[in-house]
C-alpha positions in Angstrom: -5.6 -9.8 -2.6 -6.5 -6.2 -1.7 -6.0 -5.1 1.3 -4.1 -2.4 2.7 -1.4 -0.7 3.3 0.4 -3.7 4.2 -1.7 -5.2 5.7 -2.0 -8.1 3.4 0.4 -9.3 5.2 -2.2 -10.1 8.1 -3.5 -12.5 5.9 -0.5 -14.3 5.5 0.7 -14.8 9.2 0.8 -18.2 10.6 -2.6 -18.8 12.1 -2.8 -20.9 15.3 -5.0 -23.8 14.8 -8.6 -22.7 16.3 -11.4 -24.9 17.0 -13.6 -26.0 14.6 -16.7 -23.9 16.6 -14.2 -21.1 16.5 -13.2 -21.3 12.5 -17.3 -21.5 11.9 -17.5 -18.6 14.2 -14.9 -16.5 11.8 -16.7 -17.9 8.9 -19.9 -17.2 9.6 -18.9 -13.5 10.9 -16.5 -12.8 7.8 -19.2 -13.9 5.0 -21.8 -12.0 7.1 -19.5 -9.2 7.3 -19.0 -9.0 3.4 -22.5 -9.4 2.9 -23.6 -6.4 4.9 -20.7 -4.1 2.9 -21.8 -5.3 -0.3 -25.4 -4.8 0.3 -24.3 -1.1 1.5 -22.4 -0.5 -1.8 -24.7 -2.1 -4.3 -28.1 -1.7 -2.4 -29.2 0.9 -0.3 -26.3 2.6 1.0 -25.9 3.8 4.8 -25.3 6.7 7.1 -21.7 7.1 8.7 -23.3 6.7 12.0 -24.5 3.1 11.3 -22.5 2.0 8.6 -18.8 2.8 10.1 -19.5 1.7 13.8 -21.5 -1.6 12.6 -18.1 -2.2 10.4 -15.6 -1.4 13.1 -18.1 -3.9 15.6 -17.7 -7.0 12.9 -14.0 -6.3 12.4 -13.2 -5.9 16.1 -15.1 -9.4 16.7 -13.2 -11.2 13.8 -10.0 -9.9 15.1 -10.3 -11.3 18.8 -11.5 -14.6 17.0 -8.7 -15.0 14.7 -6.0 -13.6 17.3 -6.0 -14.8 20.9 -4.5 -12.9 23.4 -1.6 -15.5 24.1 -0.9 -14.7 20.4 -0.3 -17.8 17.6 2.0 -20.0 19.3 -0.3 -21.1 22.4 -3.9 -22.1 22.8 -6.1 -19.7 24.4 -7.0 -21.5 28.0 -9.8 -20.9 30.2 -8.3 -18.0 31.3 -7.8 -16.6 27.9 -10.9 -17.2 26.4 -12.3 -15.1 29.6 -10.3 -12.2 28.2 -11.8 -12.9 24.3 -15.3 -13.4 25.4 -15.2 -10.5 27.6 -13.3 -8.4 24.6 -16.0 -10.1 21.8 -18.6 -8.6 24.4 -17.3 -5.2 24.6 -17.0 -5.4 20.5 -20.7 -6.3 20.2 -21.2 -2.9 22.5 -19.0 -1.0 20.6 -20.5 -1.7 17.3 -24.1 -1.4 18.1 -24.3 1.4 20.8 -24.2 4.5 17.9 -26.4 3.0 15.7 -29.0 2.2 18.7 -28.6 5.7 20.6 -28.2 7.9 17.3 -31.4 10.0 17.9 -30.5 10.2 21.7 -26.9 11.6 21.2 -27.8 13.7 18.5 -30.0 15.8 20.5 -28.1 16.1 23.9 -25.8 18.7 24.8 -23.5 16.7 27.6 -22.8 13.3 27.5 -24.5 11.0 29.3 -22.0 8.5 31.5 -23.1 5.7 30.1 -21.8 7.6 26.6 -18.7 8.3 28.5 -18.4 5.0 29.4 -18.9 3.4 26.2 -16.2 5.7 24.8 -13.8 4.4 27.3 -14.3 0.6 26.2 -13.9 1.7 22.8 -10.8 3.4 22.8 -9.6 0.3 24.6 -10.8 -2.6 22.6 -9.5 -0.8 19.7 -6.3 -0.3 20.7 -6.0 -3.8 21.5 -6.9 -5.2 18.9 -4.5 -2.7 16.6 -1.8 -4.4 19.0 -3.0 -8.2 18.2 -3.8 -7.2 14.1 -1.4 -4.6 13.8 1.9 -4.6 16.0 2.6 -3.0 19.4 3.9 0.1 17.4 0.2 0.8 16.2 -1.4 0.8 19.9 1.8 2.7 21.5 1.5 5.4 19.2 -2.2 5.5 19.8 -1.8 5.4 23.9 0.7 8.1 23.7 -1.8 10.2 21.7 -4.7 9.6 24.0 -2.1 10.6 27.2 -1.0 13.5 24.9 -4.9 14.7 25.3 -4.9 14.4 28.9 -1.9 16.3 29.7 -2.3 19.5 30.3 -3.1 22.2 33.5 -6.9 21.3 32.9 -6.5 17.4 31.8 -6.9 14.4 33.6 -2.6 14.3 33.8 -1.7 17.7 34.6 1.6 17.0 36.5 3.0 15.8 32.4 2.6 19.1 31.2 6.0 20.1 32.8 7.3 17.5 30.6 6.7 18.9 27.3 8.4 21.7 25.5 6.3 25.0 25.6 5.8 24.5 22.1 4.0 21.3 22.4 1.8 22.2 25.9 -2.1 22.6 25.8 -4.6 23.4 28.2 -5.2 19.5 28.5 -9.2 17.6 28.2 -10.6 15.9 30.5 -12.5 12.4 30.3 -15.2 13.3 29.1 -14.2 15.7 25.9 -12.0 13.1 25.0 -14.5 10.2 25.2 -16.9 12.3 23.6 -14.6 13.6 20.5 -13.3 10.0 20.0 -16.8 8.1 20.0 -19.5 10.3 19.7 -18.8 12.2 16.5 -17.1 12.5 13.4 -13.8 13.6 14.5 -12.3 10.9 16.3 -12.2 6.8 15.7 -15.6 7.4 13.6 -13.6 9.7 11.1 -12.5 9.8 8.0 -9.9 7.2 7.7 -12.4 4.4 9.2 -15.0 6.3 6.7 -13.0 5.1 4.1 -11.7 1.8 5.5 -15.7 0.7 6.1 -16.6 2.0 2.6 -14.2 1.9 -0.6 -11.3 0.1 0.8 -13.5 -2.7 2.2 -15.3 -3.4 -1.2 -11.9 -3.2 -2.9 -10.2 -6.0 -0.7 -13.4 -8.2 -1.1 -12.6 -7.7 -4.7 -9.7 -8.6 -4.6 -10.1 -12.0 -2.4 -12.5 -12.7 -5.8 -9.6 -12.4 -7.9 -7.4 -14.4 -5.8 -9.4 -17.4 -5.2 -10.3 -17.1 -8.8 -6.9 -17.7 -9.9 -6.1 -13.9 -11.1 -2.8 -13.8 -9.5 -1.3 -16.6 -11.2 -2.3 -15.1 -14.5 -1.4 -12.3 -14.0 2.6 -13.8 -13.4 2.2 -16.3 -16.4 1.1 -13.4 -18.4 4.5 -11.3 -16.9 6.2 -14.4 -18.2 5.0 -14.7 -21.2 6.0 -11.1 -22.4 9.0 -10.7 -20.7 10.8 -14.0 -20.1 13.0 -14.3 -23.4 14.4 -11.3 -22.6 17.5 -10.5 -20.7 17.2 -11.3 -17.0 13.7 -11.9 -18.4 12.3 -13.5 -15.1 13.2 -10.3 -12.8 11.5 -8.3 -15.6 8.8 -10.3 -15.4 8.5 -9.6 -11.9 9.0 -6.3 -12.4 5.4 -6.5 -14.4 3.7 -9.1 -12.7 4.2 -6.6 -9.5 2.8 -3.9 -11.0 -0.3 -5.5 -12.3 -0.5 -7.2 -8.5 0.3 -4.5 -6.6 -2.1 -2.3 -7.0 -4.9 -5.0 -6.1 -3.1 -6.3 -3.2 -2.5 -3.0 -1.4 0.4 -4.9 0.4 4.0 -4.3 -0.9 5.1 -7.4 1.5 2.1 -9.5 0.3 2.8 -8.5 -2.9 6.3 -10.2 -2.5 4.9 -13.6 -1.1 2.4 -13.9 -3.9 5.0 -12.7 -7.1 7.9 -13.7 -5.3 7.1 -17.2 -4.9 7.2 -17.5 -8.6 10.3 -14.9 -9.3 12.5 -15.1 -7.2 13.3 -18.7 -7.6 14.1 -18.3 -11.6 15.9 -15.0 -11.1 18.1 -17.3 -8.8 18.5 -20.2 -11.4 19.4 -17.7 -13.8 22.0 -15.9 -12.2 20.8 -13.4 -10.0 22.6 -13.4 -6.5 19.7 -14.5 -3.9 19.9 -11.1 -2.0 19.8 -8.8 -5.7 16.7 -11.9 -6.6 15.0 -11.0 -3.0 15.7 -6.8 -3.6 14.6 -6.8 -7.0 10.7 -8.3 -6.2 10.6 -6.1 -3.3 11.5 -2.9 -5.0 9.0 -3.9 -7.6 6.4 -4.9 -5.5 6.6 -1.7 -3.6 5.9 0.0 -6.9 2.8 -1.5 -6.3 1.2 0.6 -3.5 1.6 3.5 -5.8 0.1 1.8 -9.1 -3.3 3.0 -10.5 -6.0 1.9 -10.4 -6.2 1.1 -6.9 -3.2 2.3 -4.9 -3.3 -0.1 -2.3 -5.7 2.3 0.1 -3.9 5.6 -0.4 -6.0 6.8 -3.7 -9.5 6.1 -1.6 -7.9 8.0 1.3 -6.3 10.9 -0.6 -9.6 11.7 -2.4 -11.4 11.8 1.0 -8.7 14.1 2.3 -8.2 16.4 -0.6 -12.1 16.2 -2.0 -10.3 15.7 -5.4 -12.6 13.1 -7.3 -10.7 9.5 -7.0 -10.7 9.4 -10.9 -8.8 12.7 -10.9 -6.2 10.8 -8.1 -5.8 7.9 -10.4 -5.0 9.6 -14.0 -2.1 11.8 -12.1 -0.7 8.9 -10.6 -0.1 6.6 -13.7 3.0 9.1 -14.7 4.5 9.1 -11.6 3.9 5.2 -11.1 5.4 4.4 -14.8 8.4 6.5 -14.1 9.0 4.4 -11.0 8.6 1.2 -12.9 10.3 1.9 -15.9 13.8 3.3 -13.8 13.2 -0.6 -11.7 13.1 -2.1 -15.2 16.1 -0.3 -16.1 18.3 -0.9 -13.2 16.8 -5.0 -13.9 18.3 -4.7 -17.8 21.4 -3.0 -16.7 22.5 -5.7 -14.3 21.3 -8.9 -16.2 23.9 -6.7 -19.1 26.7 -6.8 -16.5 26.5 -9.7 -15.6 25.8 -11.3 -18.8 22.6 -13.3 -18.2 20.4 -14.3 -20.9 16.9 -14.8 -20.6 14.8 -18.3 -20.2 14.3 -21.3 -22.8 11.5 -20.4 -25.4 10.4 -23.9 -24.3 10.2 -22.9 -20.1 7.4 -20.4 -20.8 3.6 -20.2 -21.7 2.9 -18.4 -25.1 0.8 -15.2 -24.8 -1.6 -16.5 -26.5 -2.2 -19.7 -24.8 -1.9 -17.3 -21.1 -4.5 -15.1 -22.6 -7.1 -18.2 -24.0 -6.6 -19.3 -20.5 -7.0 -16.2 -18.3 -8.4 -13.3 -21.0 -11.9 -13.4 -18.6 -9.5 -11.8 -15.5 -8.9 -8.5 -17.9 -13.2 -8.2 -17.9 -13.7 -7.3 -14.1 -10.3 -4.4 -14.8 -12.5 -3.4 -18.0 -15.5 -2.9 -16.0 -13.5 -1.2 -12.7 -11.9 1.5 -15.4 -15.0 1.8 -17.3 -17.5 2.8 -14.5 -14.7 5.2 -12.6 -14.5 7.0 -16.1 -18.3 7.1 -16.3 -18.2 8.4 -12.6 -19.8 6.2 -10.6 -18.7 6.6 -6.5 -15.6 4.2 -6.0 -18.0 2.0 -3.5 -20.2 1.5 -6.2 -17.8 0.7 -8.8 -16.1 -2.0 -6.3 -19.6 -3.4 -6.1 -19.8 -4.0 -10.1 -16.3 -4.7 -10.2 -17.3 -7.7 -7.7 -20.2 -8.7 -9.4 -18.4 -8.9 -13.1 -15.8 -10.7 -11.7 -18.6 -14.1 -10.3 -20.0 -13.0 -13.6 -17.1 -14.1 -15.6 -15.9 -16.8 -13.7 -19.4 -18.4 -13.7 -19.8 -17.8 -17.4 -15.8 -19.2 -17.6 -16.8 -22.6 -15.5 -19.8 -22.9 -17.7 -18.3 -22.9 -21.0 -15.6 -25.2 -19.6 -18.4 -27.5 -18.5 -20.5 -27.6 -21.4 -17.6 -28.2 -23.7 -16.5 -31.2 -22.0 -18.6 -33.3 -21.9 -21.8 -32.1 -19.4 -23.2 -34.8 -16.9 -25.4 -34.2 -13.7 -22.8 -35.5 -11.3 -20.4 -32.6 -13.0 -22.8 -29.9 -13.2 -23.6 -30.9 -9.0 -19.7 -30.7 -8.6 -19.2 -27.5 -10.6 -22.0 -25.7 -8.2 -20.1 -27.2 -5.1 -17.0 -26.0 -6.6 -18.5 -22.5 -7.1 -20.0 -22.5 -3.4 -16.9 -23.5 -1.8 -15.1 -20.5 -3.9 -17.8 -17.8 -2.9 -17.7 -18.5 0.8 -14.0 -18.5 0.7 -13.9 -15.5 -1.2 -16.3 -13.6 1.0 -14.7 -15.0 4.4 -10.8 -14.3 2.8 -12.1 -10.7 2.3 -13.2 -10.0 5.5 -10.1 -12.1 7.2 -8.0 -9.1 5.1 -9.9 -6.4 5.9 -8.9 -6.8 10.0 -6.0 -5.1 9.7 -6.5 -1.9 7.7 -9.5 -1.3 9.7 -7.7 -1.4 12.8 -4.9 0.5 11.5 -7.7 3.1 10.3 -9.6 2.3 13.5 -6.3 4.1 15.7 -5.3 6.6 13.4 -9.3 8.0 14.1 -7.5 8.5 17.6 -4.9 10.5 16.2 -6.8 12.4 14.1 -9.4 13.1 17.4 -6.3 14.6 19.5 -4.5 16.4 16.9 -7.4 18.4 16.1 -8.7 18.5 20.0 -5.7 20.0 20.8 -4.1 21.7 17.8 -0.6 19.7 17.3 -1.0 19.9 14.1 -0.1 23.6 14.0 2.4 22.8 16.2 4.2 20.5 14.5 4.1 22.3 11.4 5.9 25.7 13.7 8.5 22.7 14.5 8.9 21.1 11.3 9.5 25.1 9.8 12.2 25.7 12.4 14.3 22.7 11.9 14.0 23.0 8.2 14.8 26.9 8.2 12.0 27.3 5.7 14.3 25.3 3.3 11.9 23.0 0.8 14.4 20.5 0.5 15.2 20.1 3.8 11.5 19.6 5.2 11.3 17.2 2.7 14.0 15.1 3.6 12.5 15.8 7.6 9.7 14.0 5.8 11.8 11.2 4.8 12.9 10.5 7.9 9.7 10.8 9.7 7.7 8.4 7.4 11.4 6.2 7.5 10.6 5.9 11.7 6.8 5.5 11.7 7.6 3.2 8.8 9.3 0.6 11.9 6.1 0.3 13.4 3.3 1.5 11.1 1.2 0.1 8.4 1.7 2.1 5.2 -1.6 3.5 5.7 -1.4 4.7 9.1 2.0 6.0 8.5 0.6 8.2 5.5 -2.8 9.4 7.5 0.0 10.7 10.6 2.4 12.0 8.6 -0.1 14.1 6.6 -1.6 15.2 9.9 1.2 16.7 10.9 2.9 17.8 8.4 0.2 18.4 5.5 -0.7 22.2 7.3 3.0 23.2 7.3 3.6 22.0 3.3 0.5 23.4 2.0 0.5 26.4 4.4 3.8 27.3 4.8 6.0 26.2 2.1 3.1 26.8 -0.6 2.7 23.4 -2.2 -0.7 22.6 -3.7 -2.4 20.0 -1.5 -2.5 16.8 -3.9 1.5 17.2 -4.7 1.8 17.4 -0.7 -0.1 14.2 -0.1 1.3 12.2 -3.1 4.7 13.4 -1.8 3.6 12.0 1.8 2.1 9.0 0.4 4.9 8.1 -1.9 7.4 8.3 1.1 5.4 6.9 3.3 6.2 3.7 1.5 10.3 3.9 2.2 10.0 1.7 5.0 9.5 -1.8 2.9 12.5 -0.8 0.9 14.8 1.4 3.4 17.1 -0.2 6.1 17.2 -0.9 8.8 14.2 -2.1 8.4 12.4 -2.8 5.4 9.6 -4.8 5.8 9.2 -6.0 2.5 13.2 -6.8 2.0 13.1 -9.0 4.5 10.1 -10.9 2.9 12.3 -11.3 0.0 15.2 -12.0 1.7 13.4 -15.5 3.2 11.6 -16.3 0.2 15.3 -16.0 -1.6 17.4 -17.8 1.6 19.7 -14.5 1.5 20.7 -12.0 4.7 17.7 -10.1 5.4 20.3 -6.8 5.5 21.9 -7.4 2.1 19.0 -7.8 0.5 17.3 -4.8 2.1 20.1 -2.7 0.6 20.0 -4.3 -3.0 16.0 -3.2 -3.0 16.8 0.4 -1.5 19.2 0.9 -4.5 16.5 -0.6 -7.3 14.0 1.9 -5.7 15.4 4.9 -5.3 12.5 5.9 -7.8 10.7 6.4 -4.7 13.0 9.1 -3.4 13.0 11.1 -6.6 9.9 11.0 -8.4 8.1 13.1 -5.5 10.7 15.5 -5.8 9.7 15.9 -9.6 6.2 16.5 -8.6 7.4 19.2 -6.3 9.7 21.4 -8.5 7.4 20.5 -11.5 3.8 20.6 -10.9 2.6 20.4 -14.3 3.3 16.5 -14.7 0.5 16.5 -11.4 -2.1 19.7 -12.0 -1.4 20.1 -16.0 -0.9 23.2 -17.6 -0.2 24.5 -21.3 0.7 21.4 -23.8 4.1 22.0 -24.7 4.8 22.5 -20.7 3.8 18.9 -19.9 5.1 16.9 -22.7 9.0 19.2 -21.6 8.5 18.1 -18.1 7.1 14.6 -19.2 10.1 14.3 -21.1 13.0 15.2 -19.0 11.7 13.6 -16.2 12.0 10.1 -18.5 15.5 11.4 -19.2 16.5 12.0 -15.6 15.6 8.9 -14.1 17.4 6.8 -17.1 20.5 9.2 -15.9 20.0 8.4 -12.7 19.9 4.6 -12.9 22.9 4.1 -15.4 24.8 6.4 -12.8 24.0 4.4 -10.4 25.1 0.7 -12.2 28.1 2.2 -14.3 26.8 0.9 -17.0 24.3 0.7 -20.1 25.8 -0.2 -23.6 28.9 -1.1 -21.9 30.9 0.4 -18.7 31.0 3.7 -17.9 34.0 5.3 -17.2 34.5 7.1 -13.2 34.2 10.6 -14.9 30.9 10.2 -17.0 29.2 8.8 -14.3 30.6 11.9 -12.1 29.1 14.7 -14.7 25.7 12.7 -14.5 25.2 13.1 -11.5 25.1 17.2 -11.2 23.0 16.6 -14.6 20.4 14.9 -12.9 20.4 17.8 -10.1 19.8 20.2 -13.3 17.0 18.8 -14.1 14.8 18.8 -11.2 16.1 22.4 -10.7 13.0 24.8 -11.4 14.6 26.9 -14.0 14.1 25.6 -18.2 17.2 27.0 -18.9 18.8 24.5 -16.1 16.4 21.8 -17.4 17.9 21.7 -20.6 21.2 22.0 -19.3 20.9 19.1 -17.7 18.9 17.2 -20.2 21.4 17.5 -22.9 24.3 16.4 -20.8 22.4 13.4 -19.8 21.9 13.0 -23.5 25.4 13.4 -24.3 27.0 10.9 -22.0 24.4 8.1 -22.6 25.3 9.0 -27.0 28.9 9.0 -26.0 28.1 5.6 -23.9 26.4 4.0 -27.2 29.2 5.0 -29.9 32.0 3.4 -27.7 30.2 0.1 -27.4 29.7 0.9 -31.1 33.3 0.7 -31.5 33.2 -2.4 -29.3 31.3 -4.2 -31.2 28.4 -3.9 -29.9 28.7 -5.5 -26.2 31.5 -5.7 -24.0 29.3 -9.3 -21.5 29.6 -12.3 -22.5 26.1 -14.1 -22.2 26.3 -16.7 -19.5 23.9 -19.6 -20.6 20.5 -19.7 -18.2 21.4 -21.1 -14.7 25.0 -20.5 -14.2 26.0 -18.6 -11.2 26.4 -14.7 -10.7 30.0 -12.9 -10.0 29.7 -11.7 -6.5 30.1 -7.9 -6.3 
């Protein structure tokens, strides 16, 4: 399932039980909804000013229809549907007032009051329905933005301006500006992140619900399986996998964990895996998800519009970074099914790859065609479009084989076309129920976009963030760490990325030198900590109840398996070559070390590869892994060939062993607690 930035997860919430009129309603809407975007990308495309308010109209609807005002747990009321209808209303204005009054605002000067107006409801309906689709976090942020605009010796609040450090005061806006720069232009909730979310990230989570309903997902898994399960500690491997392939089509590091984890975390239990280091495991891995190419969850679609670097260019420099995070999880995953002697699953438990792929090889077809048409260039919205379309094309062309090899009657073929109905309207309607909450999230951070560049805080916070950090790298970045960790509490991955690269983007590019696609890969990478990083990581505690471990302990077991995340952006800072190339020999060194490092880094971390590693090698490994993110070749090496060194002088003992120091523990017997 594609969605965002954690927002599958939207999807996945416990619905309250509406009326029938009310589930035709969200029917009818969603499926009306996907066919407007799909006749955009595929047809005749649209202007902004019609395409991203209509959008923002349908989604604002949906999302008062599928979340009542009470919330799940209690039924609306007369009183409560007052408050929808009115809100449903307001949506309707929202959504076509632009598009009806586009010649008329384009031409005038001052807004009229009725613009001013309409700009009001807007910024309210939005924010409340980022608090019903999103989380309170989303529409406080936003509120304290908006308040932020009016506060100032000219602003509608001038008495706050004594509140803020001088560094942070502004002159202050009133009503009006700020209506108009939220609604009536280009700058504000109109922007660029609802740009994208009404465009390429909309087409991409419609493509996704295909795959879905199609059955992608579970072959996907089988296939994981299949390849990895004989292994040792083949099933968390085979998550490992499974969330890769998944992740980047989901866009949801916590929905990724209910759709893989379901599957995984259950046999990394039976065979041995504690239930919290089970429930870490899938949501470190599925976190690698949100930076996997093709897709990226939203970020790649955002980053291009941000950085005007073509989204084909986004995707080839990420599939490095994203295999280096992968293959460090996959490590740590080996290393501890080695300690604690696990073995990997019963020839006779899985599918054959061959069977998976007769089965499933038409889900690989719609990937083809996605890859094939970004290579050839094609605009991402387009290439969604044909990635949709070959995607019905092979599941028709799948059904029909199927039904005219066994055995064809009229009463089947009537059965099959009901089957295939039923499957298009709920793909259409699944894609628009998912699309709800990225737009939202998109939707708000419009507003912070608006009032950072009404009133300058970006600048601002870059002068701040400079100070702080002393003009030390390092140090801003690990300001950025913590600033992605906090708006990572109450923030979609998205949302947290589009802020953070607000207000701190100016100050890394600007002040500190880094080219602008390292310094939004760097945002966007950390901007994921939050799933993974205690206190609260969102998609730990996913795993923790899908595994029946404490939420805590299992957030820390997937904060150690992805400390990828941590590292790997600091690579792309001290060595840009992996990122914006350079001379051949330069990017194959680089390439290298960086494998070298992270391998360092995870058998430090465990103790162990061949066998244990003694208190003193693991000490020198660490300063070696330093070395090699140090910008200096000389250093490089240095630290290179003591990593090298410790991991020889790790094989030859267990050489001397005998080869392995674990005992295999047959499939299903319990783990040592550690």
């Amino acid at each position: 399932m594609v969605t965002d930035t954690d927002t599958g997860t939207e999807a996945r919430r416990i619905r309250p039980a509406h009326p029938r009129p009310v589930l035709r309603a969200i029917t009818v809407i969603g499926i009306t909804l996907s066919l407007f975007h799909l006749y955009a990308a595929g047809v005749q495309p649209l202007g902004l000013f019609y395409q991203r308010p209509i959008h923002l109209g349908f989604i604002l609807v949906l999302c008062f229809l599928i979340y009542p005002v009470w919330g799940p747990s209690r039924p609306r009321g007369a009183l409560g549907w007052m408050i929808d209808g009115t809100l449903v209303a307001c949506s309707v204005l929202v959504g076509a007032w632009l598009p009806v009054n586009i010649d008329t605002i384009a031409n005038q000067i001052f807004p009229r009051d009725m613009d001013v107006v309409v700009g009001v409801i807007t910024v309210l309906v939005v924010l409340e329905a980022a608090r019903r689709a999103v989380g309170l976090g989303m529409t406080i942020i936003g509120a304290v933005f908006v308040v932020y605009a009016f506060a100032g010796s000219r602003g509608e609040l001038p008495f706050l301006a004594d509140w803020m450090p001088g560094i942070l005061n502004h002159r202050g806006y009133s009503l009006d500006r700020v209506a108009s720069q939220m609604v009536l232009g280009a700058e504000g909730i109109f922007g660029i992140p609802l740009g994208v979310a009404a465009t390429f990230i909309f087409v991409f989570v419609l493509f996704g619900a295909f795959l879905e309903v199609t059955g992608a997902g579970k072959f996907f898994i089988d296939l994981a399986y299949a390849a990895t399960g004989r292994q040792r500690g083949g099933p968390a491997k085979a998550a490992v996998i499974a969330s890769a392939g998944m992740g980047s089509i989901s866009g949801s590091a916590i929905a990724n964990v209910v759709t893989t984890g379901a599957f995984t975390i259950p046999l990394m239990k039976r065979l041995g895996y504690r239930p919290a280091q089970a429930g870490g495991i899938e949501a470190a891995a599925s976190t690698g998800g949100q930076i996997m190419p093709p897709l990226m969850g939203a970020g790649a679609f955002l980053m291009s519009e941000f950085t005007q670097v073509p989204y084909v260019d986004i995707v080839l420099v990420s599939i490095f970074p994203a295999v280096l995070y992968f293959g460090a999880v996959y490590l740590l995953v080996h290393i501890a099914a080695a300690k604690q002697g696990l073995t990997g699953m019963a020839p006779e438990e899985l599918p054959s790859v061959r069977n998976v792929l007769a089965e499933g090889w038409h889900f690989l077809l719609p990937l083809v065609a996605l890859v094939a048409f970004l290579v050839a260039g094609y605009s991402p919205m387009r290439v969604g479009f044909y990635a949709i379309v070959s995607i019905i094309a092979a599941a028709v062309a799948r059904a029909l084989w199927t039904f005219a090899t066994s055995g064809p009657t009229l009463d089947g073929f009537a059965a099959l076309c009901r089957r295939g109905g039923e499957l298009l309207i709920k793909a259409l309607e699944l894609g628009a129920r998912n699309a709800v909450a990225v737009s939202m999230a998109c939707a708000v951070a419009g507003i912070i976009v608006g009032v950072v560049g009404l009133t300058g805080l970006g600048l601002k916070f870059s002068a701040m963030m400079i100070a702080f950090s002393g003009g030390n790298l390092v140090l801003a970045l690990i300001l950025v760490i913590l600033a992605s960790l906090i708006l990572g509490m109450g923030l979609p991955v998205t949302a947290a990325y589009i802020v953070l690269i607000i207000l701190v983007g100016p100050a890394l590019t600007q002040e500190f030198g880094m080219p602008i696609l390292i310094a939004h890969l760097v945002v966007f990478w950390y901007s994921q900590d939050s799933n993974v990083t205690p206190p609260v990581a969102l998609a730990g505690f996913a795993g923790a109840a899908i595994a029946g471990a404490k939420p805590m302990e299992t957030s820390f077991q997937a904060w150690k398996y992805a400390k990828g995340l941590y590292l790997v952006p600091l690579f792309m800072v001290f060595n840009e070559s992996i990122i914006l190339g350079g001379p051949l020999p330069l990017v194959l060194w680089n390439g290298a070390i960086a494998i070298v490092a992270m391998s360092g880094f995870a058998v430090a971390l465990e103790g162990y590869l061949w066998r244990p590693m003694p208190l003193w090698q693991r000490s020198l490994l660490v300063p070696a892994v330093v070395a090699v993110f140090w910008p200096s070749i000389a250093v490089e090496a240095a630290g290179t060939g003591i990593i090298l060194l410790v991991l020889g002088m790790n094989w030859r003992q267990s050489r001397k062993d005998g080869g392995t120091t674990e005992v295999p523990r047959p499939t299903g017997a319990s783990a040592p607690s550690d």
